[in-house]
C-alpha positions as MATLAB code, in Angstrom:
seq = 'XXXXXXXXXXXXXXXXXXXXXXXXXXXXXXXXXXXXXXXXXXXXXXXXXXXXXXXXXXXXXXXXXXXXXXXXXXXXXXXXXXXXXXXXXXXXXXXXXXXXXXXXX';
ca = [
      81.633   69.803   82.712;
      82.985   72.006   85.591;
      81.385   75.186   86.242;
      84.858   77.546   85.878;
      85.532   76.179   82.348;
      82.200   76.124   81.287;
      82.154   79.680   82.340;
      85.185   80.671   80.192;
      84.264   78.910   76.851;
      81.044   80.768   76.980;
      83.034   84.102   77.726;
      84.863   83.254   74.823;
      82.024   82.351   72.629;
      80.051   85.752   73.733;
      83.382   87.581   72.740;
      84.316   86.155   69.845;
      80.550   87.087   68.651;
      81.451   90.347   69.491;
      84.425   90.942   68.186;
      83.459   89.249   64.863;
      79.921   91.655   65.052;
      82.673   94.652   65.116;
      84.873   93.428   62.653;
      82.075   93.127   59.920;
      80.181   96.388   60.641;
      83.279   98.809   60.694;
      86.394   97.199   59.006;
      86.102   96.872   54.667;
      86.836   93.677   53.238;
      88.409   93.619   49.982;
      86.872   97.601   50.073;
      83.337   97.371   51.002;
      81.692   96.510   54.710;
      80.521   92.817   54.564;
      77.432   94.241   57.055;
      76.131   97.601   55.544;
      75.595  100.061   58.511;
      72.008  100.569   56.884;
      71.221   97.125   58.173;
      73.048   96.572   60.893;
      74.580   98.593   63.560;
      78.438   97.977   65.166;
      78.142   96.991   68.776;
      79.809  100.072   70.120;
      76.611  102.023   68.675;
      74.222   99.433   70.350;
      75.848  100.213   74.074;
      76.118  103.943   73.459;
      72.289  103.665   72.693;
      71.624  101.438   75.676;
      73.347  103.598   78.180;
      71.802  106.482   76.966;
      68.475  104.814   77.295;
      68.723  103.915   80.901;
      70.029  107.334   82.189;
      67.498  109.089   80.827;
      64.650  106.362   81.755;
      63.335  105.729   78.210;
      63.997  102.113   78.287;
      61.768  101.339   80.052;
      59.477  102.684   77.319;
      60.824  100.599   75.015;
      60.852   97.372   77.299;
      57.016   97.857   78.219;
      56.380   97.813   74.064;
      58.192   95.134   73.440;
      56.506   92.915   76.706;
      53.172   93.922   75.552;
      53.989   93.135   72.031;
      55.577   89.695   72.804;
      52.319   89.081   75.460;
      49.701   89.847   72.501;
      51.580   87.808   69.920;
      51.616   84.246   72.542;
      48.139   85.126   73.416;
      47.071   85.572   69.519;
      49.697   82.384   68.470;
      47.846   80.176   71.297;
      44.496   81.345   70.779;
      45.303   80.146   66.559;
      46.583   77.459   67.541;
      43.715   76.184   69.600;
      41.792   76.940   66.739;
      43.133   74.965   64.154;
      44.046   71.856   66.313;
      40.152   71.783   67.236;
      39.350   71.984   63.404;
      41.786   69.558   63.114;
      39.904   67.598   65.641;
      36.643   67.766   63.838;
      37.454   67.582   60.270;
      39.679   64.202   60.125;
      39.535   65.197   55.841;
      41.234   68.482   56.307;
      43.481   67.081   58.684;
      44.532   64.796   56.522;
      45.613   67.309   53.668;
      47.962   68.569   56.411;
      48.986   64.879   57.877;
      52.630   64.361   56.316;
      52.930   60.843   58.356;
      50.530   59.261   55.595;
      51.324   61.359   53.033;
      53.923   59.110   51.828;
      51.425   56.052   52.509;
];
């Protein structure tokens, strides 16, 4: 597909999200907010907070928590999943209680 039309059905996918994220945190249907603002925010609320993050440099904050965070869970996620795949590896019987190819057999 061409790059300019590719370009404007994903526009109109990322505003349609939008729009539809507005619509449900702000406007009542049939009298009550199908998104309750205790759950979810309206997206005007999410860019007031993001501005006001990055002129006043706490983002950053933020950001370095949520990197360090999303290094320790791959390390800890890799490092389990090592693990298991060598017990796997050296106990064929309790790798076959978790084998679902000859489960069926």
């Amino acid at each position: 597909m061409a790059s300019l039309p590719l370009f404007i059905l994903r526009s109109l996918v990322a505003i349609v999200t939008l729009l539809l994220w507005y619509v449900l945190t702000t406007v009542p249907v049939l009298g009550k907010i199908v998104l309750p603002p205790f759950f979810f925010s309206n997206p005007l609320d999410v860019l007031q907070r993001a501005f006001q993050w990055f002129a006043s440099g706490m983002i950053w904050i933020h950001l370095g928590t949520t990197l360090l965070e999303s290094i320790l869970a791959f390390a800890l996620g890799s490092a389990l999943g090592i693990a298991i795949g060598f017990c796997f590896a050296r106990m064929p019987r309790l790798a076959a209680v978790f084998d679902r190819l000859h489960a069926a057999a």
